[in-house]
Structures are given as structure tokens and as C-alpha cells.
N, C-alpha and C positions, 0 to 999 in steps of 0.2 A: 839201555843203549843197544840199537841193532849190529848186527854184524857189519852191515853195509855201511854204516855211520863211523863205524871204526878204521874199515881199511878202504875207505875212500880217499884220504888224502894221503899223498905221500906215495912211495913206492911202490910200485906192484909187489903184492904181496907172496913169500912161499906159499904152497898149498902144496898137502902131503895125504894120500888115502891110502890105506890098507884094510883090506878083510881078514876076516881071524874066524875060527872053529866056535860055537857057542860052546863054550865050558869053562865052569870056572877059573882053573889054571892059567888062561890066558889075558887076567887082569893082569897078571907080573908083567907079563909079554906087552903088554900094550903101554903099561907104565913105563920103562924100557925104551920103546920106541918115540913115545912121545919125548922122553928124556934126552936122546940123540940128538933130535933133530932141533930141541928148543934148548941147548946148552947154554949156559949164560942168562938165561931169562932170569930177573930178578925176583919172580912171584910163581919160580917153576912148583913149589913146592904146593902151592896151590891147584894150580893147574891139572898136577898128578897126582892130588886127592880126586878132582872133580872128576878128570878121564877116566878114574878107578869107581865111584858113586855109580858113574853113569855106564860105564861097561857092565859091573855088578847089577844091575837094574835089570840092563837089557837081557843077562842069561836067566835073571829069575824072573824075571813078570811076561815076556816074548816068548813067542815060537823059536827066537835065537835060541832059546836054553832047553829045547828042544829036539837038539842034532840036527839043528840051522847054522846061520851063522850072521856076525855082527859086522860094521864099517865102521873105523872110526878115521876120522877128517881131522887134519891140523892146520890150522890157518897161521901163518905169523907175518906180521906186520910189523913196521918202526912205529906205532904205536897201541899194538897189542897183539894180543893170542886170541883164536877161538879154539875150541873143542867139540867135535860133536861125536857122536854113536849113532850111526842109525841101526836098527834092528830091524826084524822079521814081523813085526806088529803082534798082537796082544787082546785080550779083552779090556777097556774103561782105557781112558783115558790117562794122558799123564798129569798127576798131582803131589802138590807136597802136603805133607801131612805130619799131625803133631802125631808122637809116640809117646806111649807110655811111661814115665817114668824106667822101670823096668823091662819094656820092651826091647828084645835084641835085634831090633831092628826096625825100619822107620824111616831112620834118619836122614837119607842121603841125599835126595831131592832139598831139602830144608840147609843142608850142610851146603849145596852148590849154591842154594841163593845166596847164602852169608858172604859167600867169600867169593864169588864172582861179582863183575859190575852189573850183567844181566845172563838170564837163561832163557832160553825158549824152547818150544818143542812146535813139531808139523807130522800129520800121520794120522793115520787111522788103524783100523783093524790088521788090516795088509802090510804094514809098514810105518814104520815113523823116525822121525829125526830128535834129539835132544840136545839141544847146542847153546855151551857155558860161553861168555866173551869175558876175556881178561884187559882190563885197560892200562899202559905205564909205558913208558918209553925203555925203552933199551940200555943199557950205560955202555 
């Protein structure tokens, strides 16, 4: 399910952008802010796994984790959340991928598809976008 399929009906939706430092420490920070601004959401807890997956991604695989730096986008709607991070771009593309058993890591591309309705990414070398949509109505 696209993003555009989501908040097309209904309301005009919030939309919220902030840039942030590439460095780790500012997962907290981003989880945080998404937390504010999506109070009340019934599947917040989801959500600020995936904002956290996907910020995490962008400081270690990008030039964000680099002494660049990341965006993250908040979409909300009366019938859903989006998520996205864009970063500074990277070498390979973005993939999910099975991990190891034992592997400390892997997972989080794979952890966003589970528990999101869809994800997608757009970007190349230069720059890329990775954007989770959450679908449920509000109470």
C-alpha cells in the first residue's frame, strides 16, 4: 500500500520534517520526536521501532554515518502514519535480508516489513528515501 493510497482520502494530512546529525545517539532523539507529535496513535509502538530500524540503517550503511546527516519525514493521517529517513546515499542498494541465526545484526529492513502495511525506498548513490506506512484509524 502506497503512501499516496493512504492519505488520499480524508483529511489533509500533518506532515512534520526534521534533520538530525549522523550519529548514533540520535536514534533516542528521533524516537522522541516522532513520539510527540504521534501521541495517541494506537500502533505508536511500532512505528518507533521502525523510525529506529530505519534511522539506524541510515548512520551505518550512508555517508549520514559519516559526519553527514539524516531527515526523517512524519506523515499522519485519520487513516494512517507514514515514516520515512532519507539519508546522504551509500554504495548497493536497499535490501532486506535474512541474518544469520547468530548474527548481531541484519535484521531491521526484515523487522519494518513485518510490522508495517508496506515499505518502500527511492535513491541512489547520492541520496535515498526509506519510507514505512502504517495503516488503522485513530480512536
Amino acid at each position: 500500500m502506497s503512501t499516496a493510497m493512504v492519505f488520499a482520502a480524508g483529511p489533509v494530512p500533518l506532515f512534520w520534517r526534521r534533520s538530525f546529525p549522523g550519529v548514533p545517539e540520535q536514534a533516542r532523539t528521533v524516537r522522541r520526536f516522532a513520539a510527540c507529535l504521534l501521541d495517541g496513535c494506537p500502533y505508536l509502538d511500532d512505528v518507533l521501532l521502525a523510525a529506529d530500524e530505519l534511522v539506524v540503517n541510515a548512520i551505518r550503511h550512508t555517508k549520514s554515518g559519516e559526519g553527514g546527516t539524516f531527515t526523517v519525514e512524519v506523515m499522519r493521517g485519520a487513516n494512517g502514519v507514514a515514516v520515512s529517513v532519507a539519508d546522504q546515499g551509500g554504495p548497493g542498494g536497499v535490501v532486506v535480508r535474512d541474518a544469520g541465526e547468530l548474527d548481531e545484526s541484519g535484521r531491521g529492513l526484515k523487522t519494518v516489513a513485518s510490522i508495517a502495511a508496506s515499505w518502500s525506498w527511492h535513491g541512489n548513490e547520492d541520496g535515498r528515501t526509506v519510507t514505512a506506512v502504517f495503516v488503522g484509524e485513530w480512536l
